[in-house]
Backbone of each chain as ProteinMPNN parsed JSONL, in Angstrom:
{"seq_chain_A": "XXXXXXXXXXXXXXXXXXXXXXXXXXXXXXXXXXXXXXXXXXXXXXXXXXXXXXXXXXXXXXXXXXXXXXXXXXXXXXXXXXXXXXXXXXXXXXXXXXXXXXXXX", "coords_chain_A": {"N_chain_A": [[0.841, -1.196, 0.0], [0.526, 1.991, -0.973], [2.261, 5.016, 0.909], [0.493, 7.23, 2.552], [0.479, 11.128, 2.715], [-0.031, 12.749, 5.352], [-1.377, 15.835, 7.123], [-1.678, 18.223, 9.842], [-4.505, 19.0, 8.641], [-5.977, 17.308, 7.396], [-5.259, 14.341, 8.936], [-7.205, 13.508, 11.321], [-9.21, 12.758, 10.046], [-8.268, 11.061, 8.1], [-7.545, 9.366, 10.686], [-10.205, 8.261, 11.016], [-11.279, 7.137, 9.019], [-9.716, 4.998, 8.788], [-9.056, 1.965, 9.853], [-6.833, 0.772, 11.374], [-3.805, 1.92, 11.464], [-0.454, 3.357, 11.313], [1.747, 5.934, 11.478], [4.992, 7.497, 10.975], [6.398, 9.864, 12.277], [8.092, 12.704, 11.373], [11.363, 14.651, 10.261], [12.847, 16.974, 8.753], [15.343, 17.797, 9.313], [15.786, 15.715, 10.275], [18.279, 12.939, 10.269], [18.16, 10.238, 10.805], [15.463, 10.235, 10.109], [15.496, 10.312, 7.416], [16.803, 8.265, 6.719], [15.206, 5.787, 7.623], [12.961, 5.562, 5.903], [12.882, 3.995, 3.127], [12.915, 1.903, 4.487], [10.256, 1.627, 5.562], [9.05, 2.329, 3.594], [9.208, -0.372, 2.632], [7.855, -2.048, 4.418], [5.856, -1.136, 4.424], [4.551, -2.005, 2.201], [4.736, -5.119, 2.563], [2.775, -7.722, 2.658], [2.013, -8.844, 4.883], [0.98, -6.87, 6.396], [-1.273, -5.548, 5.045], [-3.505, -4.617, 5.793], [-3.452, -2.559, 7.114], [-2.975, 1.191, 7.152], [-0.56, 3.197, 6.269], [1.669, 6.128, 7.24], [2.626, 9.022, 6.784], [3.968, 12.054, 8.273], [4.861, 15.173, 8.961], [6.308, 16.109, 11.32], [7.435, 18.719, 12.317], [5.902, 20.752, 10.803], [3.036, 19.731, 11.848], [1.114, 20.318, 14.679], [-1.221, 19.295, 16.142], [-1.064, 16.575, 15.109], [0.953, 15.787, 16.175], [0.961, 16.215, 18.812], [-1.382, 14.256, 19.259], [-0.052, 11.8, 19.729], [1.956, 12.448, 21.523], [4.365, 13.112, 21.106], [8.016, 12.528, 21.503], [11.297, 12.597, 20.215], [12.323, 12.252, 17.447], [13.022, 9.966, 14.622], [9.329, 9.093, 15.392], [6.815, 6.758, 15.814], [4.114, 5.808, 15.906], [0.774, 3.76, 16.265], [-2.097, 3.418, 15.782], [-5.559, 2.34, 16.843], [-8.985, 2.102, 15.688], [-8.867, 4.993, 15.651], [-7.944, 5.049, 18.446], [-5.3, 5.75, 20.189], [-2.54, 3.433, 20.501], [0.266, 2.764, 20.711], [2.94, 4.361, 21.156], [6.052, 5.203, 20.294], [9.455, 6.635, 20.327], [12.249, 5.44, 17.882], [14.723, 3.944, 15.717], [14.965, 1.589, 15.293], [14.38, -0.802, 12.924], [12.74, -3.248, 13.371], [11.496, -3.229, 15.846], [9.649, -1.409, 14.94], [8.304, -3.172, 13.306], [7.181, -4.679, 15.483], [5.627, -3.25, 16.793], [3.555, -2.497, 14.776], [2.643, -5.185, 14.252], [0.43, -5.562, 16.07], [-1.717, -4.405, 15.71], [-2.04, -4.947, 13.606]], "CA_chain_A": [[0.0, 0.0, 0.0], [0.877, 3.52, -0.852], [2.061, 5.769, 2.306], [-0.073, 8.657, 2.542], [1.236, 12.11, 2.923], [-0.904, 13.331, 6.361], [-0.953, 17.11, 7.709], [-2.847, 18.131, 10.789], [-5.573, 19.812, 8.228], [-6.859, 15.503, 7.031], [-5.183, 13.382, 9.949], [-8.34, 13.096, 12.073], [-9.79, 12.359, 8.685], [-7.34, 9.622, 7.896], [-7.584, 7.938, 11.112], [-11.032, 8.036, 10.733], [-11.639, 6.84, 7.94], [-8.71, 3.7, 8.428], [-9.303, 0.882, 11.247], [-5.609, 0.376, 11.433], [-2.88, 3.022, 10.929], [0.651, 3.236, 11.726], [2.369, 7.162, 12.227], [6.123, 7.92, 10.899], [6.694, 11.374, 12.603], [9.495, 13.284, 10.706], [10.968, 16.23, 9.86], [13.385, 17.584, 7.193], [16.573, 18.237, 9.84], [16.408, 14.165, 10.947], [19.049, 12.117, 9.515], [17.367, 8.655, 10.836], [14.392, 10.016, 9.583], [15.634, 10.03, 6.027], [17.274, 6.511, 6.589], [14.031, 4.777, 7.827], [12.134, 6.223, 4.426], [13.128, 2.975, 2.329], [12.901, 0.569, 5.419], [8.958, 2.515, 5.928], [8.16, 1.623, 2.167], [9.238, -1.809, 2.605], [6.868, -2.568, 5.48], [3.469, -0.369, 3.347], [4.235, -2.935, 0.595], [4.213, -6.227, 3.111], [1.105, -8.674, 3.129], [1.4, -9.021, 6.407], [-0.111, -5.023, 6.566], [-1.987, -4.835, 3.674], [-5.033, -3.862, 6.473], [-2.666, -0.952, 7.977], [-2.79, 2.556, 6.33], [1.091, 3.703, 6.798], [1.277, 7.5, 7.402], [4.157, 9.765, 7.118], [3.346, 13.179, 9.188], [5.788, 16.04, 9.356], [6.283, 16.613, 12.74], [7.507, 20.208, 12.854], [4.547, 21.614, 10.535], [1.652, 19.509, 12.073], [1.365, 20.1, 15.705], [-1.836, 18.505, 16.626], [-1.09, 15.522, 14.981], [2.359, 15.594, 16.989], [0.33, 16.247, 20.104], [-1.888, 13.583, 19.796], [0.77, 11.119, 19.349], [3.115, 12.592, 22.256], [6.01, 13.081, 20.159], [9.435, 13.052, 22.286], [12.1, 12.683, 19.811], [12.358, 11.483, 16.195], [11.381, 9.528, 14.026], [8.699, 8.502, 16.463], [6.344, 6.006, 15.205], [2.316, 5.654, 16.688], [-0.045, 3.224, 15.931], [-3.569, 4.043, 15.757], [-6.803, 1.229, 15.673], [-10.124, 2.412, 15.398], [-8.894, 6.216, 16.187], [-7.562, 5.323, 19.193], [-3.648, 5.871, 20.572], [-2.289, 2.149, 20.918], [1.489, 3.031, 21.7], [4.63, 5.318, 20.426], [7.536, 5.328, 20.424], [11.124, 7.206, 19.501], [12.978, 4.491, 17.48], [15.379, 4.097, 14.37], [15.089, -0.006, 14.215], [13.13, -1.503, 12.015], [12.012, -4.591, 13.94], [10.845, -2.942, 17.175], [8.049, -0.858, 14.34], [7.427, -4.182, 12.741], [6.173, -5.542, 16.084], [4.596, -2.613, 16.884], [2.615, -2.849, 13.635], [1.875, -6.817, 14.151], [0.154, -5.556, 18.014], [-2.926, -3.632, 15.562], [-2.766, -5.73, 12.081]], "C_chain_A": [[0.878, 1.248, 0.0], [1.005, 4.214, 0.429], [1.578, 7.08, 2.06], [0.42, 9.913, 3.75], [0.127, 12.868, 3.907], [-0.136, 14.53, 6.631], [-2.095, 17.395, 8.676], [-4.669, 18.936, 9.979], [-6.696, 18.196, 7.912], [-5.926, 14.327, 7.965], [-6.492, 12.903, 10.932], [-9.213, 12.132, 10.879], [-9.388, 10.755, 8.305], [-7.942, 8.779, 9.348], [-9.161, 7.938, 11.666], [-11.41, 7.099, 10.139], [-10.507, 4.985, 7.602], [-8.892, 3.102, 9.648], [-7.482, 1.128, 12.215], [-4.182, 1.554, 10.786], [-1.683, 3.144, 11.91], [1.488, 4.837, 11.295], [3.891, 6.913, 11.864], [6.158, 9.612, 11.007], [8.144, 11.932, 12.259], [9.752, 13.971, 10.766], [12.575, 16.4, 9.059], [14.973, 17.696, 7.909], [17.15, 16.858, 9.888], [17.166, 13.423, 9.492], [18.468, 10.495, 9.867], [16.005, 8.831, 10.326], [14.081, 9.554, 7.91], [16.082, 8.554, 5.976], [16.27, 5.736, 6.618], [12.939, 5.125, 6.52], [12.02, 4.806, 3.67], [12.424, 1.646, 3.267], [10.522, 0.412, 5.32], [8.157, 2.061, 4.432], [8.248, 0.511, 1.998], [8.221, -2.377, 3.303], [5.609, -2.387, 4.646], [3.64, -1.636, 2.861], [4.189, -4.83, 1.381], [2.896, -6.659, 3.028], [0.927, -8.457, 4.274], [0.348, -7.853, 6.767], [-0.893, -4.835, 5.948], [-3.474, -4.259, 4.35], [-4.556, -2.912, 7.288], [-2.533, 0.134, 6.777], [-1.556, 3.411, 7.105], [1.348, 5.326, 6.1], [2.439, 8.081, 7.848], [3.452, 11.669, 7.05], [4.857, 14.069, 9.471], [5.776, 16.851, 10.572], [6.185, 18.133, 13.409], [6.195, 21.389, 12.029], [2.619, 20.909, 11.074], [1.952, 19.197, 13.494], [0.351, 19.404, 16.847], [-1.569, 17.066, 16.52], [0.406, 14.889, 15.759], [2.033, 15.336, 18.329], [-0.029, 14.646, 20.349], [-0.956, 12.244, 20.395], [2.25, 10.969, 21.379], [4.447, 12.364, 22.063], [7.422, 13.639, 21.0], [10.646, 13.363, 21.502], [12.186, 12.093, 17.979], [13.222, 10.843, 15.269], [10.579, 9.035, 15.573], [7.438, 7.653, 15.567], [5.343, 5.684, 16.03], [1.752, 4.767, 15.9], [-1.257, 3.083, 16.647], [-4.474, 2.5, 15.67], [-7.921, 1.875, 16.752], [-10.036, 3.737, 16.317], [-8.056, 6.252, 17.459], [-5.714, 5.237, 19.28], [-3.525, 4.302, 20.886], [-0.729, 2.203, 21.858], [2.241, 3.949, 20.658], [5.511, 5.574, 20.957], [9.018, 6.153, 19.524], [12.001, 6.339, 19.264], [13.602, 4.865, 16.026], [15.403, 2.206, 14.045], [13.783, -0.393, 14.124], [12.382, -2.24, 12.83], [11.286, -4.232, 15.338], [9.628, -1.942, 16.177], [7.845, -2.053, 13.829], [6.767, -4.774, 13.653], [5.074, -4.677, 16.519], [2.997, -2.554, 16.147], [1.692, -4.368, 13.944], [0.736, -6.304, 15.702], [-1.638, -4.998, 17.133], [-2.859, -4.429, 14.381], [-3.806, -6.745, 11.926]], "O_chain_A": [[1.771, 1.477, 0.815], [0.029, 4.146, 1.175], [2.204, 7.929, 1.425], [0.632, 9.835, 4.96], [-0.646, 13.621, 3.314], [1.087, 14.641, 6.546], [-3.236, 16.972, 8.491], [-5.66, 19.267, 10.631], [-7.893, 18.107, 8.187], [-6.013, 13.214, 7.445], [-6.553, 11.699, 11.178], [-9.694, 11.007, 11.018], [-10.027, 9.704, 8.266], [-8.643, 7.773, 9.241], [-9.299, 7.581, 12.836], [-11.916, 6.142, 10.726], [-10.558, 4.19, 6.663], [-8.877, 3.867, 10.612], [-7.223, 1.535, 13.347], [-3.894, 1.723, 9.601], [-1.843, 3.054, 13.128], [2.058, 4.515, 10.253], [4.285, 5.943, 12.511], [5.993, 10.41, 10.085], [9.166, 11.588, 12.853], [8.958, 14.754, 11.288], [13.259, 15.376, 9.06], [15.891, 17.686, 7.089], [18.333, 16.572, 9.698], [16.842, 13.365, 8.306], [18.443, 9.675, 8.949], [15.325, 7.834, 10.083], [13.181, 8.927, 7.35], [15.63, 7.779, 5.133], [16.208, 4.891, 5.725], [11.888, 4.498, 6.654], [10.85, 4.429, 3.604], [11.684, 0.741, 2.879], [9.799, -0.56, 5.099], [7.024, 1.606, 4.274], [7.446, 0.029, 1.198], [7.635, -3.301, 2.739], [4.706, -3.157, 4.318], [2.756, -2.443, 3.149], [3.634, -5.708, 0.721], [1.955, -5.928, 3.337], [-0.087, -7.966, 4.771], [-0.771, -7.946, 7.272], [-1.494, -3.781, 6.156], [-4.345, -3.656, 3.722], [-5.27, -2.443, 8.175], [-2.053, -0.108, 5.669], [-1.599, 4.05, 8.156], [1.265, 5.653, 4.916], [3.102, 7.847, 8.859], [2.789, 12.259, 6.197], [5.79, 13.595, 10.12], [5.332, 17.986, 10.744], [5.504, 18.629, 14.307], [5.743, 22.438, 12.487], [1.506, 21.363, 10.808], [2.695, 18.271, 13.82], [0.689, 19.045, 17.975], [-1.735, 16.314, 17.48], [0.744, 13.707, 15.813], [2.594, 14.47, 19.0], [0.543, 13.894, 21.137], [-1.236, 11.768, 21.495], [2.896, 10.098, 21.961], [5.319, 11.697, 22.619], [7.79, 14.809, 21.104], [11.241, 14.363, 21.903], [11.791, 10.927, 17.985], [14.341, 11.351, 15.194], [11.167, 8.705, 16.603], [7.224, 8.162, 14.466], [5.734, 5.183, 17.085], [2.112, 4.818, 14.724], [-1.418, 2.724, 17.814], [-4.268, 1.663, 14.791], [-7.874, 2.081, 17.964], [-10.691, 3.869, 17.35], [-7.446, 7.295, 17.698], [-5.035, 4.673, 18.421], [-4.447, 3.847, 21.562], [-0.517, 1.896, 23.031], [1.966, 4.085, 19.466], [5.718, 6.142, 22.03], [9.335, 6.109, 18.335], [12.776, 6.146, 20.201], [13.19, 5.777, 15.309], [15.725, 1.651, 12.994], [12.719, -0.381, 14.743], [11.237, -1.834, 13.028], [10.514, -5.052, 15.834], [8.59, -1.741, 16.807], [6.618, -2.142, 13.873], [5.802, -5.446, 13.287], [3.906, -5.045, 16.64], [1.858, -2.559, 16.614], [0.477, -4.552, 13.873], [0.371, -7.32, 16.292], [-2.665, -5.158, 17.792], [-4.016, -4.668, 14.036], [-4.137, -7.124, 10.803]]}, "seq_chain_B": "XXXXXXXXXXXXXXXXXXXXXXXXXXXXXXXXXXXXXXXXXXXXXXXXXXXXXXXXXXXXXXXXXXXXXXXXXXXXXXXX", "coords_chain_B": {"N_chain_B": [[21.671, 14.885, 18.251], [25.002, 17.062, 17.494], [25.588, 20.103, 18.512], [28.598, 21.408, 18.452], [29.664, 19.839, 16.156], [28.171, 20.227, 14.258], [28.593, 23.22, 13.791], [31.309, 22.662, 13.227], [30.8, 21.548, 10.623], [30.092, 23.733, 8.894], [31.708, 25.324, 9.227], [33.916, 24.479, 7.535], [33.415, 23.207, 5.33], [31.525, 23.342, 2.306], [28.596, 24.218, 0.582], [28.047, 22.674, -1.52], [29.489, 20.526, -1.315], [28.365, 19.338, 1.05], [26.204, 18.92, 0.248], [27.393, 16.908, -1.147], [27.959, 15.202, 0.555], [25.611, 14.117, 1.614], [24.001, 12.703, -0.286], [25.98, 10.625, -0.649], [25.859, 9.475, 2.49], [22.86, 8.45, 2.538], [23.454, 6.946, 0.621], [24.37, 5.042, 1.538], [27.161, 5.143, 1.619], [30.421, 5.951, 2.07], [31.473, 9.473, 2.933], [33.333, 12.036, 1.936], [35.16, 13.578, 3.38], [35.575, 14.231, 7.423], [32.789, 13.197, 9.446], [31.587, 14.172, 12.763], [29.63, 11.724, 14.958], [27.377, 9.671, 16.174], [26.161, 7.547, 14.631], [25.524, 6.818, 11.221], [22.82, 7.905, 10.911], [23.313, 10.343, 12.677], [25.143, 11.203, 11.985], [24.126, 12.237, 8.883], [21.995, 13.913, 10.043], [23.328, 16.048, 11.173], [24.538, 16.878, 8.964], [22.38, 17.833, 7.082], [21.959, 20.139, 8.981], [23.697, 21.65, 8.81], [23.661, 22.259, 5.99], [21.145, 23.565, 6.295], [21.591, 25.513, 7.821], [23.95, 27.139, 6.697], [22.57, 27.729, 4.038], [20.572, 28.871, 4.88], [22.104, 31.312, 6.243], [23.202, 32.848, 4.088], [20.636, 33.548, 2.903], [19.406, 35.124, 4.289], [21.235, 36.531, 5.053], [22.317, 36.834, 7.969], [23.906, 35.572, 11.093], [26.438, 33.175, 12.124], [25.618, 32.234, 14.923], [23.301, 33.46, 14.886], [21.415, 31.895, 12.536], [21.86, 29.393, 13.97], [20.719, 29.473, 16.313], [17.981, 30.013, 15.257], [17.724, 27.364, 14.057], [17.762, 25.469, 16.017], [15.89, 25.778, 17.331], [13.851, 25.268, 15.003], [13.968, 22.061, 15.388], [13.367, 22.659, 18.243], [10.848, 22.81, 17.887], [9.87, 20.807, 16.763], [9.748, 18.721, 18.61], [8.605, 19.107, 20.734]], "CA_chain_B": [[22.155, 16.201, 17.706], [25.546, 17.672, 18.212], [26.007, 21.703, 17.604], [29.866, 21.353, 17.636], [29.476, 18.734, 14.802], [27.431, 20.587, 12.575], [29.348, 24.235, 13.413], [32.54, 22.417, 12.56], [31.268, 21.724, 8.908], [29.741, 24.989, 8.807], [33.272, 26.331, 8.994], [35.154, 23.714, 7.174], [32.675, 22.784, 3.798], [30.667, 24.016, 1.065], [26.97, 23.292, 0.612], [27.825, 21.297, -2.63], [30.52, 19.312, -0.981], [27.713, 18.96, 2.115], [25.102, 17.718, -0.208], [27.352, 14.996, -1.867], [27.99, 13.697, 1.232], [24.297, 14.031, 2.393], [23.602, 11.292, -1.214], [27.056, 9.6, 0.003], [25.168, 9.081, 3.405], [22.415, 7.881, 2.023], [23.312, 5.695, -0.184], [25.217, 4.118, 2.124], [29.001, 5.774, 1.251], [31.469, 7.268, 3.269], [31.924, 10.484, 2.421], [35.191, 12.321, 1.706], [35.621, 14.11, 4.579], [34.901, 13.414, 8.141], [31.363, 14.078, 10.031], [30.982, 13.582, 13.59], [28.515, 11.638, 15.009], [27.795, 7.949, 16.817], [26.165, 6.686, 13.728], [24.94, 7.819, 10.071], [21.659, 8.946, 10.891], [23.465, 11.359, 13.424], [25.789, 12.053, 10.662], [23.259, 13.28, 8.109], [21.216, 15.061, 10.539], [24.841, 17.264, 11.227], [24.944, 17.483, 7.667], [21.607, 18.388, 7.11], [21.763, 21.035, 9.785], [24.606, 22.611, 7.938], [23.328, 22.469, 5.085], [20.34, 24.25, 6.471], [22.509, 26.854, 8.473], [24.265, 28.113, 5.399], [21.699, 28.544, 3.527], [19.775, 30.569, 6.185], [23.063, 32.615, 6.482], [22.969, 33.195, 2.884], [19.447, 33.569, 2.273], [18.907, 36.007, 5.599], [22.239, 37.953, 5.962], [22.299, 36.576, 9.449], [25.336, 35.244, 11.417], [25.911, 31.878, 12.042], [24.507, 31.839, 15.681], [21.421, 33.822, 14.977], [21.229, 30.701, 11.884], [21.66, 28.816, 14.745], [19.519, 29.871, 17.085], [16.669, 29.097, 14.086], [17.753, 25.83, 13.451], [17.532, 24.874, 16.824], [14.287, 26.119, 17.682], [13.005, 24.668, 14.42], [14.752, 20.933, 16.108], [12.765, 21.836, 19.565], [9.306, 22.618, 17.869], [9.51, 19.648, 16.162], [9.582, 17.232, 19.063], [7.373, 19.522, 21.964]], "C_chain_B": [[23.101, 16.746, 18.386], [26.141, 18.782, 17.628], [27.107, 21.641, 17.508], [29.861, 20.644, 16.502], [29.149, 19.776, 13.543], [28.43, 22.449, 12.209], [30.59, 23.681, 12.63], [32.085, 21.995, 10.573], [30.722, 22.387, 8.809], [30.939, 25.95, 8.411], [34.106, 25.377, 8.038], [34.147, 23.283, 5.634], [31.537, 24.402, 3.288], [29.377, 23.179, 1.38], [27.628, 22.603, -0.211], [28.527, 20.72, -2.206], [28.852, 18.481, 0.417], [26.57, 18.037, 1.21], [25.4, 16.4, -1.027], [27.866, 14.26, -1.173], [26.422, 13.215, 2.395], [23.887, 12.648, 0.965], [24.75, 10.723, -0.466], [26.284, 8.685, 1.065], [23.828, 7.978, 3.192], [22.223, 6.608, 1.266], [24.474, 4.548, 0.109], [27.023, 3.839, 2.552], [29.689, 5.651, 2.042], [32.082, 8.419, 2.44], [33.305, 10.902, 2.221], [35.593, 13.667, 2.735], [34.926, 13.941, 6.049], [33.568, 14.02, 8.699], [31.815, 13.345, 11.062], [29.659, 13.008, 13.76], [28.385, 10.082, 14.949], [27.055, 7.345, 15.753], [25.485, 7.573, 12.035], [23.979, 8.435, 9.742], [21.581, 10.032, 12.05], [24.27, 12.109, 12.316], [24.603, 13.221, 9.791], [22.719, 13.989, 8.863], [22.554, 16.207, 10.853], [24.605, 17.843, 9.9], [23.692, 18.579, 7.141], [20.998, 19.769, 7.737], [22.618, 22.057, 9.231], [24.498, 23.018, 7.023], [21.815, 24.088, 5.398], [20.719, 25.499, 7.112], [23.252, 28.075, 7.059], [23.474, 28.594, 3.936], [20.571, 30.131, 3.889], [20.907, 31.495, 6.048], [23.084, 33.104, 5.057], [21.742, 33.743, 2.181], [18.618, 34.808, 2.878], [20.114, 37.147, 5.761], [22.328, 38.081, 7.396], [23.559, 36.007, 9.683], [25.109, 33.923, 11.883], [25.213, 32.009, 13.691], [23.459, 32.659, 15.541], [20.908, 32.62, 13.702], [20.83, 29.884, 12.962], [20.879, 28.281, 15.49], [18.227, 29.113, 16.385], [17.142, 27.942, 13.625], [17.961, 25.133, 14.991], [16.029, 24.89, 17.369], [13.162, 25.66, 16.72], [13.047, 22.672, 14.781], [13.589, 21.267, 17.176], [11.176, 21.81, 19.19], [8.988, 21.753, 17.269], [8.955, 17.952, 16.986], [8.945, 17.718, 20.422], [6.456, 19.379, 21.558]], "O_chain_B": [[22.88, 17.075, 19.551], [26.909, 18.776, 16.666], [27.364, 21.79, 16.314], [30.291, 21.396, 15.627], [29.634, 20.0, 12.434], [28.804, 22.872, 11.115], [30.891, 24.15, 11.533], [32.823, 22.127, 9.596], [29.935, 21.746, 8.113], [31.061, 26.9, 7.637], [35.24, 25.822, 7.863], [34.984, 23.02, 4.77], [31.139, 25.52, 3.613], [29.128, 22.144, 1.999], [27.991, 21.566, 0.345], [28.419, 19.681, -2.857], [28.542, 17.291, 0.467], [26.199, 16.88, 1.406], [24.707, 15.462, -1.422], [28.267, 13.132, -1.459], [26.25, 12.467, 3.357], [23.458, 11.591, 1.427], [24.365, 10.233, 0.595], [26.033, 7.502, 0.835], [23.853, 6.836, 3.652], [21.389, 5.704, 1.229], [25.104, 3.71, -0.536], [27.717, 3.06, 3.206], [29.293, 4.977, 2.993], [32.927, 8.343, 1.548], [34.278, 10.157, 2.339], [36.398, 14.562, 2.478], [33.763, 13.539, 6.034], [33.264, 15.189, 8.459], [32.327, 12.238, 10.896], [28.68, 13.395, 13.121], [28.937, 9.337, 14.139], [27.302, 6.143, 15.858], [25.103, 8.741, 11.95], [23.863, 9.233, 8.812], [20.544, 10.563, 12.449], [24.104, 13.252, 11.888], [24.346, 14.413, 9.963], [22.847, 15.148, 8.467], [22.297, 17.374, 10.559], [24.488, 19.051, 9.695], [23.873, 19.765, 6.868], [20.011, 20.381, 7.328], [22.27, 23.238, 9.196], [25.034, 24.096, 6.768], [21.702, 25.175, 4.83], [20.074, 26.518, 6.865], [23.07, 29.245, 6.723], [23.725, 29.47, 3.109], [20.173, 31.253, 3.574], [20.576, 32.621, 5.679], [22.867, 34.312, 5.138], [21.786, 34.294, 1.081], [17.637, 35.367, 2.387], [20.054, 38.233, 6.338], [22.402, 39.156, 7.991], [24.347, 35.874, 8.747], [23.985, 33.455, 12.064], [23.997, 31.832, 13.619], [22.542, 32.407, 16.323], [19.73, 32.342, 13.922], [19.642, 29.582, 13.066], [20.405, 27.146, 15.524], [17.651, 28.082, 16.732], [16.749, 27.63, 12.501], [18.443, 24.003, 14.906], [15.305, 23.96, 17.725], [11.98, 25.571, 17.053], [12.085, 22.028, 14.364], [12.726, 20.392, 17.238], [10.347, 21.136, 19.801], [7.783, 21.64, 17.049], [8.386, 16.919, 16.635], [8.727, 16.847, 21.263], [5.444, 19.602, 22.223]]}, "name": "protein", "num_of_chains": 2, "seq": "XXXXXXXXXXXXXXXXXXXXXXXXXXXXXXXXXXXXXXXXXXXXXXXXXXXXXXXXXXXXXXXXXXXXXXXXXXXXXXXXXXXXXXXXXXXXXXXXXXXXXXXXXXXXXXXXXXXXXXXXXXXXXXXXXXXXXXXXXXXXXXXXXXXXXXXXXXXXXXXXXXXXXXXXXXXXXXXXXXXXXXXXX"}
């Protein structure tokens, strides 16, 4: 699945509108944020997810959607099911967001 | 994030040398000169910060710590 480009103006919207959604909080200064980019399109395009809507959110221009999230450091990575906060976290390895992900798929 | 890091290639590079070791980084390289920084996604963010510093100083007619200054404060509103 395609990762859709969220801003706090259609995030409520999004996780509305998606059961299952998974949160890459970024921003343009992070150097692990640009590294996890490739790792982040590898996961969208898994079977295992194909019922998660994977959501990349620019941290420093959307500050509700940073809020809701409780964004400490970045990348930080949230997963959402049915609207609600499940967990997040400030990470750069892969395998601690892939289990995160498996906890709402 | 460490501000000596990123001042030191602030004073010591060029943007175009900074952005071919921001692809270098990327694509996995080692650049051709050194960056601090305990691994490569501390690296690029140095680089990236420098990159973003000298442009601000270029783009603003500002000095590097008032650059500074705004590139830290765009760093803390990113993660309050």
């Amino acid at each position: 699945m395609a990762i859709i480009q969220a801003t706090d103006t259609d995030f409520q919207e999004v996780l509305k509108n998606n059961e299952r959604v998974v949160v890459k909080y970024f921003a343009d200064w992070c150097g692990n944020c640009r590294l996890f980019s490739p790792k982040f399109k590898r996961m969208a395009a898994n079977e295992e997810f194909a019922n998660v809507a994977f959501l990349d959110v620019n941290a420093e221009t959307s500050p509700e959607a940073r809020k809701l999230a409780g964004v400490t450091n970045l990348p930080f990575f949230a997963v959402f099911k049915n609207g609600e906060l499940v967990e997040g976290a400030a990470t750069s390895k892969e395998d601690y967001v892939t289990e995160m992900v498996r906890k709402i798929a | 994030m460490k501000i000596p890091a990123i001042k030191k290639l602030v004073e010591t590079q060029s943007i175009e040398a900074l952005r071919e070791a921001e692809e270098q980084l990327i694509n996995e390289e080692t650049p051709s000169f050194e960056i601090e920084g305990a691994d490569e996604g501390e690296q690029l963010t140095h680089v990236f910060g420098a990159i973003w510093i000298l442009n601000h100083m270029g783009d603003h007619n500002v000095d590097f710590k008032t650059a500074l200054r705004e590139f830290t404060q765009k760093v803390r509103i990113s993660i309050n």
